[in-house]
N, C-alpha and C positions, 0 to 999 in steps of 0.2 A: 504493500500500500504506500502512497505517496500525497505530498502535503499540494495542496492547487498553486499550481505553476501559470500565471497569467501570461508570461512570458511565450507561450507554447498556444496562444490562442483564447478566444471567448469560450471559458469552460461550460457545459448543460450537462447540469444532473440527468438523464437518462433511462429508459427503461426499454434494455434491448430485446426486441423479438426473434434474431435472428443474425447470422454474421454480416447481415447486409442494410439491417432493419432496427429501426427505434424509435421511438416515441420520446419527446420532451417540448420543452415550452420557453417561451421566449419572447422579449416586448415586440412588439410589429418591426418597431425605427429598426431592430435589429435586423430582422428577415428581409428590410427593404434594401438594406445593407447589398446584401448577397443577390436578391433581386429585386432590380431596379421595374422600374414604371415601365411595364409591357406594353404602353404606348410606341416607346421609342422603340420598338424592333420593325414594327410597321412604317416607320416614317422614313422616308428616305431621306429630309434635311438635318434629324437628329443623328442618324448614322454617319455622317459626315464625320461627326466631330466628339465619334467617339473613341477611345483607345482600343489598343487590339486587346485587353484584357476583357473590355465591356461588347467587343465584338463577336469574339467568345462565346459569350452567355447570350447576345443576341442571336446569332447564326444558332447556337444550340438551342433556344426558345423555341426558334420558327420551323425549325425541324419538327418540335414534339405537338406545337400546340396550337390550336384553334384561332382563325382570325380575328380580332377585334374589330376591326374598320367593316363597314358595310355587313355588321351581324347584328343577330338581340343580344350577344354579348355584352355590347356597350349600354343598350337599354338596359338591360338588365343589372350592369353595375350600378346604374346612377337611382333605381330602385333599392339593391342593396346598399346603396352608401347611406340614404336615407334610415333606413333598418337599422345600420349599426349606429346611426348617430342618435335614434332613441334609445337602443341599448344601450348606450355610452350615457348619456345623460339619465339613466335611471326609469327615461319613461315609459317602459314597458317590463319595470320592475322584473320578475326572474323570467317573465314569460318568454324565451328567448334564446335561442342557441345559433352557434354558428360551426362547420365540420375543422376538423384540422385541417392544415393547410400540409400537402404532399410533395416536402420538397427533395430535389434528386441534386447530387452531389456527385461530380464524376469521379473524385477521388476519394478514398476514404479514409476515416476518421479516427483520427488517434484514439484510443479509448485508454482509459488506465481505471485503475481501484485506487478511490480514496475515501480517506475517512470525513465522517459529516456527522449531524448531531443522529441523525437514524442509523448509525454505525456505518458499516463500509459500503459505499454507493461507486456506481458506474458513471465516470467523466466520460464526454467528449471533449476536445478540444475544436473547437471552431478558429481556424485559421482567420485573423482578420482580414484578410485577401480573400477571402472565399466565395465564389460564385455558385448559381444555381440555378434552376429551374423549376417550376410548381407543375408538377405533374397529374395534379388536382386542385380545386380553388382559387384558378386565377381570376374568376370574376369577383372575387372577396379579395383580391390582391388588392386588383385595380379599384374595387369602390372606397381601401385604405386613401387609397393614392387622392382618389377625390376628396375625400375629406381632410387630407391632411395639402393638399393645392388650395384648399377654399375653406377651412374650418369655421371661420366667422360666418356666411352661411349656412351651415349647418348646427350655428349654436354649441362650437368645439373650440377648442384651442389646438395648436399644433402637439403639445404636449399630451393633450388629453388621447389622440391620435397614436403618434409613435410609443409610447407608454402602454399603448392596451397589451397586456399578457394573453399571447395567443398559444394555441395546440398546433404540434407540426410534427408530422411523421416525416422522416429520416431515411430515402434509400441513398443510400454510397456505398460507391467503390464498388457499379455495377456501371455498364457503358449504356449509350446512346439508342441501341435497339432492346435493351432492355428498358429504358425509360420510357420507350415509346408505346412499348406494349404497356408495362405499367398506365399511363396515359388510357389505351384503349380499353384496357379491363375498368379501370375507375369511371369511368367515363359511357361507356356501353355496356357495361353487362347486368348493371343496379337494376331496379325496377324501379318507374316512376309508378307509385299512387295515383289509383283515379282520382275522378276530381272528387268524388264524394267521398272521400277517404280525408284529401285534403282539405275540405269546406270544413269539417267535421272538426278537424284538430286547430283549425286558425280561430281560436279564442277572442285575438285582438282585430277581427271581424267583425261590426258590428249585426250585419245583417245575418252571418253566421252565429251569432252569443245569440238573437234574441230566437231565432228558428231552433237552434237548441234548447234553449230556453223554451221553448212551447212546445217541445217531445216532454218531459215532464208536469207542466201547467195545464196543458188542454187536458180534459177527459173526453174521451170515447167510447160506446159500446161496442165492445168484442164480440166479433157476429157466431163464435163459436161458443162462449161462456153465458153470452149475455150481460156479460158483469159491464159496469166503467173501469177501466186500465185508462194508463198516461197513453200521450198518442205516440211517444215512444216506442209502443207494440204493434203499432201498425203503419211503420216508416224507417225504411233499411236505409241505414248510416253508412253503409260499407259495399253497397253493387252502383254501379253506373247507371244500371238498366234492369229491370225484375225482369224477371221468366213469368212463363204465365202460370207454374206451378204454384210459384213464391206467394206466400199469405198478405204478407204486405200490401199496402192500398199506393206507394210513392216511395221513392228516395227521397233521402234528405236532400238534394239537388231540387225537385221538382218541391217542395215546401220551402227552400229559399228561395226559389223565385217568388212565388206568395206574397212571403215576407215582401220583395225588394220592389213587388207591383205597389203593394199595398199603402207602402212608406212614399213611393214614387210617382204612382200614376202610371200612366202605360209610356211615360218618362223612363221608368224602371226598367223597360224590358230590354234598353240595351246596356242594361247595366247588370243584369242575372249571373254574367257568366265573369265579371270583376268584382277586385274587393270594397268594399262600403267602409270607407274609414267616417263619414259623416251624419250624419240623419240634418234633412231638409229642417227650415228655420220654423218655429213654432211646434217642433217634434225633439222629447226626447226618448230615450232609450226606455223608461218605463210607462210612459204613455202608449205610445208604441206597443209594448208587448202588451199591455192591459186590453186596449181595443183589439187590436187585432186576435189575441186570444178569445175575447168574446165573442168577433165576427167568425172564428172557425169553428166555435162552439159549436154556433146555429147553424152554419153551414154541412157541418158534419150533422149535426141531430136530423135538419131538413133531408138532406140526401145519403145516408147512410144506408142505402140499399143502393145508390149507384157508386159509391165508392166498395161496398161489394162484393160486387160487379164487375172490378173495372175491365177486366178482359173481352167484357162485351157492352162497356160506356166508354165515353170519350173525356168525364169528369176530372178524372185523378190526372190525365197525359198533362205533360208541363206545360206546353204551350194553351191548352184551356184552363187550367188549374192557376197559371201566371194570370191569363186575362181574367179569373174570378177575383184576384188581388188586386187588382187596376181598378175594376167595379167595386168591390170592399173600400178601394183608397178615397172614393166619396164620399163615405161616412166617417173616415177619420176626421177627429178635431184640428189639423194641422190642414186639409185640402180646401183647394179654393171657395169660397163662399159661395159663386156663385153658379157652379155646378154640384153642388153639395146635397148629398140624401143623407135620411137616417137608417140607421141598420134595417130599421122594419122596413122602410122604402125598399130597398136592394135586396131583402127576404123574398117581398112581394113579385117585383121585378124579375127576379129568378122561379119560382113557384112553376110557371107552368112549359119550363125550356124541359127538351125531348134531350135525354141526354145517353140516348141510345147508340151503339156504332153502328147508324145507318146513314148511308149515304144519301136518304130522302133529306136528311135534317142536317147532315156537315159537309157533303161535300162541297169542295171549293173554297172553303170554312177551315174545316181541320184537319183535310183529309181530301183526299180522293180516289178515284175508281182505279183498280188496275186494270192491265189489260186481260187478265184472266176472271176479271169481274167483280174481284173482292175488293172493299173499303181498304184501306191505309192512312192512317193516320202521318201523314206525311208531314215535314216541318215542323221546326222546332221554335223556343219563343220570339226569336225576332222573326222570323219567316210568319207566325200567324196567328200570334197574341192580339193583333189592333186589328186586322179582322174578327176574330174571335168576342174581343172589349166591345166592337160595336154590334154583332149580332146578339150576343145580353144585355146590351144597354141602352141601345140608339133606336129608339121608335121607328126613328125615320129611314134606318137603313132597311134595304131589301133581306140582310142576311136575320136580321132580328124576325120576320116572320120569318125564315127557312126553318132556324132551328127550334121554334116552336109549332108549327105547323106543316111542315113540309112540302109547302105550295108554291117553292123558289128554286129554280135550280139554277147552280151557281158556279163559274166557272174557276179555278184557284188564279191570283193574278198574282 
């Protein structure tokens, strides 16, 4: 065992997985150190004037990784930089993680045994020359870089930036084609999460906390028990899309839309499939669920034989289920006055809609004919929510008689 020799490089306590592999931690300003602003390997005027050690890291960047210029890459950092700059400031309290950061080392790492107050621990030594490459998380690289280019902005200090203590896993003293593959396995073989998976777990969602939030608060009766159960029991958090096996009446997908008509208007429907960091002015987050809870009350007590149903109604499908939130959002206390109904209004209003899967009463509406003759519910909420919002609401439209009488046939446009 040996005493920390600074002389020999930035020492990290460590935790090796493997003679190539390790885990440890380290403040950002350090990691930016070794690698620089993944801008400059794209930029032909920065290359100019850079030395051959930083040409180096750039030629070996462009080799392993992904373009920034003309990708969502770049979108997507200036989303994350935002992200860590409420993490960094506290305001989204523990809610909040970011991955380690996967940096590859072409040479490898001194390691030694030394003594520490946990007894004998595993040094690296970090060469202060040291270059590198992120083999994973270069978009959390780059949204550092943005906030430590622009920290007043983002309500930071340069310090608050280079100081964050970050995770970084350690491949050295393996070459170039094995980085790249590293690179490819990190990068393609993960699984992303449906989106209902994701809705589910984004807490700091507003329109996803209150949809949540009403899988617990609503009651419904359970067409097998009879009983009231939370409507939690009858709305999968975790498929894209129900089978027609499945007991379920909705995804959780298809009840945030709901939510985000309801809160919006048919304003909301192009906002179903983004995050809702806001609620509209004269609306807060407990208002909001309160109404809206009691509008799916009645909704559900009303139509609970077509939700089911739903494999042979067109109720529960997201894009009608969206536009019955658009028509609920004119009962909310927050919507314009002067389009404005009471619950019972929009009860009544809906009462006598055919909400059968027949193409006498949705086609061109929610749905249309195949060529083999069967109905399809064809389109999703921006494709045919505000048809839909004015065939339950609009007196005047042709589609409002279809889908209560079936005396309109209607072409989809």
């Amino acid at each position: 065992m040996t005493e920390i020799d600074r002389g020999r490089g930035d020492p990290l306590r460590i935790l090796e997985l493997g003679p190539n592999r390790a885990l440890t931690t380290m403040p950002w300003g350090v990691l930016s150190r070794i690698v620089p602003d993944p801008r400059k390997a794209e930029n032909p005027h920065a290359r100019r004037h850079l030395s051959a050690r930083e040409m180096r890291q750039v030629d070996a960047r462009n080799d392993v990784q992904r373009k920034i210029k003309s990708t969502k890459k770049a979108e997507n950092a200036k989303a994350y930089a935002r992200y860590l700059a409420e993490a960094i400031k506290g305001e989204r309290e523990e809610r909040w993680a970011t991955p380690p950061f996967a940096l590859w080392l072409e040479d490898g790492l001194d390691i030694v045994q030394a003594r520490s107050f946990f007894g004998t621990d595993k040094v690296a030594y970090l060469p202060y020359e040291a270059i590198g490459v992120l083999v994973d998380a270069e978009t959390q690289h780059l949204a550092h870089w943005l906030l430590y280019d622009d920290p007043v902005a983002f309500g930071l200090t340069a310090a608050q930036v280079s100081g964050r203590i970050v995770g970084v896993e350690l491949y050295h003293g393996i070459d170039i084609v094995a980085a790249r593959q590293t690179f490819h396995d990190r990068n393609l073989l993960g699984v992303v999460p449906n989106k209902n998976v994701a809705l589910a777990a984004d807490s700091m969602n507003v329109a996803t906390n209150i949809a949540t939030t009403l899988l617990k608060e609503v009651q419904v009766i359970n067409p097998v028990s009879g009983t009231l159960v939370p409507l939690k029991e009858m709305v999968s958090a975790g498929q894209r899309q129900l089978k027609a096996s499945d007991p379920e009446w909705m995804t959780l997908s298809t009840l945030r839309s709901f939510v985000v008509a309801a809160v919006f208007g048919k304003a909301g429907f192009e906002k179903t499939s983004g995050s809702i960091a806001d609620l509209p002015a004269g609306c807060d987050r407990q208002a909001a669920l309160r109404e809206i809870a009691d509008a799916l009350t009645r909704i559900f007590a009303a139509f609970g034989p077509a939700f089911r149903a739903r494999t042979s109604t067109v109720i529960a499908s997201p894009a009608v289920f969206a536009a019955l939130g658009a028509v609920v959002h004119r009962a909310m206390s927050w919507s314009d006055p002067a389009d404005s109904l009471t619950i019972d209004d929009v009860m009544k209003l809906l009462a006598d809609v055919r909400w059968e899967r027949d193409p006498k009463y949705w086609e061109g509406t929610a749905g249309r004919l195949t060529s083999s003759g069967s109905f399809s519910l064809a389109g999703g909420v921006k494709d045919n929510a505000s048809k839909i919002t004015a065939a339950l609401s609009e007196a005047q439209s042709p589609r409002y008689l279809a889908v209560r009488h079936g005396s309109v046939r209607l072409v989809a446009t």
